[in-house]
N, C-alpha and C positions, 0 to 999 in steps of 0.2 A: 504494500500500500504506500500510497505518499507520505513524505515526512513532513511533517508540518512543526512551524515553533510559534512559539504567543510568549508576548511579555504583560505580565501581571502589571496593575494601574491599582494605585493607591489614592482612594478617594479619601483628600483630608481633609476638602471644605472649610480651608483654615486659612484662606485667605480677603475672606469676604466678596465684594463684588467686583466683578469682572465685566463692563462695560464694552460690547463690541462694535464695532463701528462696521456697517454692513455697508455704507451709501459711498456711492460711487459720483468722486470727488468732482466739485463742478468747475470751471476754469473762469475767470474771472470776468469771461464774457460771455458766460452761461446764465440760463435765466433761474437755474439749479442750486444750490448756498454753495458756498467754498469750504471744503474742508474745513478750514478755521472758524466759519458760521455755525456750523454743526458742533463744533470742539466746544465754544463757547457757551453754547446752548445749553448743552448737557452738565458741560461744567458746572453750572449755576443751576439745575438741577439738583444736580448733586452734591452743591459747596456744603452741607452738612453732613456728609460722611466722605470715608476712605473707600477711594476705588482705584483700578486699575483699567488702563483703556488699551485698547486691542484695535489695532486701524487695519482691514481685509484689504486695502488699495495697497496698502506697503508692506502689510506680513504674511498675507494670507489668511486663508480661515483658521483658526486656531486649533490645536492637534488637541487628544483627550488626555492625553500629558500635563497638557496648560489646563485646561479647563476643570479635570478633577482636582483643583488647589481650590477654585471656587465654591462659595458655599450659594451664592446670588449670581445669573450670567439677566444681562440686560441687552438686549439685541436688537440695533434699530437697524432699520434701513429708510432713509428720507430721499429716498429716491426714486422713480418708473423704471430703471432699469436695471438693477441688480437686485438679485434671487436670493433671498434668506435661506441659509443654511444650506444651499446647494452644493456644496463642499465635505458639509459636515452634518450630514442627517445619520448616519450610524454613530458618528460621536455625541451626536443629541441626545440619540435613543439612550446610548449609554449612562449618559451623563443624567439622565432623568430614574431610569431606572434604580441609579443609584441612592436617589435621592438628591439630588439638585432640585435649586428653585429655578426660574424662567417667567421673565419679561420679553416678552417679542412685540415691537413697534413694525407692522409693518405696511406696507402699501405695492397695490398691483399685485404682486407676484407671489401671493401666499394661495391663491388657486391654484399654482404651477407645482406644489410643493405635493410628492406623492400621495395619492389616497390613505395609504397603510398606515404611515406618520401621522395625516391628520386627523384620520381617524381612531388611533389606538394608542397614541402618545398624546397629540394635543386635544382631541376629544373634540373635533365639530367636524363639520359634513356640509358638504354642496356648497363651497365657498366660491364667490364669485367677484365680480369688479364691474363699477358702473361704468359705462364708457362714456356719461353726460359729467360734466362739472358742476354737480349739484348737492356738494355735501355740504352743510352752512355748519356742520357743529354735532355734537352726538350727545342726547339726552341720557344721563346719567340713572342707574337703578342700584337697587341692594347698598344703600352705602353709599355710593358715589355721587356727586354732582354732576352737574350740565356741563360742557366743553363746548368753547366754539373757538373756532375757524381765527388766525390773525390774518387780516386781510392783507395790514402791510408786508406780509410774506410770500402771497399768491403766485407764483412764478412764472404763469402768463397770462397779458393780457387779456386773450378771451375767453378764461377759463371765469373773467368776473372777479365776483369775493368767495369765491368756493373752490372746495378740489375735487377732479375728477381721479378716476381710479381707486376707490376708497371701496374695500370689500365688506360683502355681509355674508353670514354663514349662520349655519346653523346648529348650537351646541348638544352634544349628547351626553350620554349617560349620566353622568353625575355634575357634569358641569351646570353652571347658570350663567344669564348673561349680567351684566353689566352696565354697557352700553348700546344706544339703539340710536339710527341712522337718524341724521336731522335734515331730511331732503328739502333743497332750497323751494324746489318747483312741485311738495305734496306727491310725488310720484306714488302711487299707489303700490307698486311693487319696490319701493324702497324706504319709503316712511316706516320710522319703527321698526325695521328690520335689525337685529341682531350684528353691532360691528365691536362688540367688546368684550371677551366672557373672561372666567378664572376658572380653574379645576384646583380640587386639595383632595388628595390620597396618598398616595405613596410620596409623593412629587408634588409642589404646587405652583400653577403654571398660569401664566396671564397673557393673553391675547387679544393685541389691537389689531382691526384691522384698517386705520388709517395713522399716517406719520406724526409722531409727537410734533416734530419740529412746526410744522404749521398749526399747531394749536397754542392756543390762549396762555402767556409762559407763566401765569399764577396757578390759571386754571391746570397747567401740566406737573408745578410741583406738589398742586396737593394730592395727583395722581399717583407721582410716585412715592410720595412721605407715606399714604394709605399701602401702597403694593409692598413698601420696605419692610415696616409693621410687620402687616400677616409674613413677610417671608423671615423674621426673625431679626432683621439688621442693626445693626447699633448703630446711632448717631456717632458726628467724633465727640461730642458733649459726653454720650454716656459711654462709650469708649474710654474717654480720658478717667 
């Protein structure tokens, strides 16, 4: 038979959060943020705790080496065209399995992400994407408040004060949603649809399906001081 070898991975979740940067960098005559727009964002985000930031434009997607140190991964992508986790969806799976937590910000291309994955690691079904510019905001359930739309972010002019590509899905089994679609134009098949959910079992995992970075930056830190909480994290205040 073949010989095969494995090397054993030590989950020590002893570094806290690992912030990755999925968005696919935009150039300064792009109508897209600049790396640095992004950097900054999140930074401020997060200026109440210790993290670590992971750039996929310059490292690559991150091996299960790195990632089993974390006890938190936070995974945006603020971009249309780069693919969450398409690199590393067997190091996801793992990395959940094991008991990691999971923040995923993402936009467009979480339809793209296999069935298997999203239905039996991240727990939703029939995810899709609008292809009209008509997302104003996403009304808030369970806990959470209203979100809406920075307009002075919009990144084209004809998309208005709203963004297109923004998915809605549908959560199962034990998940619930969160947040629900704020359609600028009442669409019938996108008002109140499901674009935000959380699962807790083994693993606890939260799932946007539109990009932090265009939303409200108060409205986004009390998103994630709330997702930090249930996922265990300590402030640098109660750290110190």
């Amino acid at each position: 038979s073949n010989e095969i070898s494995t090397t054993p991975v030590n989950f020590t979740f002893d570094e806290g959060i690992l912030l990755v940067d999925g968005t696919l960098d935009g150039l300064p005559a792009s109508p897209f943020p600049t790396d640095e727009e992004v950097d900054l964002f999140y930074d401020e985000l997060l200026s109440d705790y210790s993290y670590t930031n992971w750039d996929i434009a310059t490292q690559g997607s991150p091996p299960l080496t790195e990632i089993a140190k974390y006890s938190s991964i936070i995974w945006h992508t603020d971009d249309i065209s780069n693919y969450p986790f398409v690199d590393g969806v067997y190091n996801m799976k793992s990395y959940l399995l094991a008991g990691g937590n999971l923040l995923a910000s993402c936009w467009k291309q979480l339809c793209m992400i296999s069935e298997d994955f999203q239905n039996n690691f991240l727990y939703l079904d029939e995810s899709t994407f609008h292809d009209q510019a008509d997302f104003a905001g996403a009304f808030g359930m369970n806990g959470f408040n209203d979100i809406a739309v920075d307009t002075a972010k919009i990144p084209l002019p004809n998309w208005g004060d709203n963004l297109q590509y923004v998915n809605k899905f549908l959560p199962i089994e034990d998940a619930d949603a969160i947040f629900t679609y704020d359609s600028f134009s009442n669409d019938p098949d996108w008002e109140n649809a499901v674009c935000g959910q959380r699962f807790s079992g083994d693993y606890k995992i939260y799932i946007l399906g539109f990009p932090l970075y265009y939303m409200m930056q108060e409205e986004a830190e009390n998103i994630f001081q709330s997702i930090l909480e249930d996922f265990g994290e300590l402030s640098s205040a109660e750290n110190y």
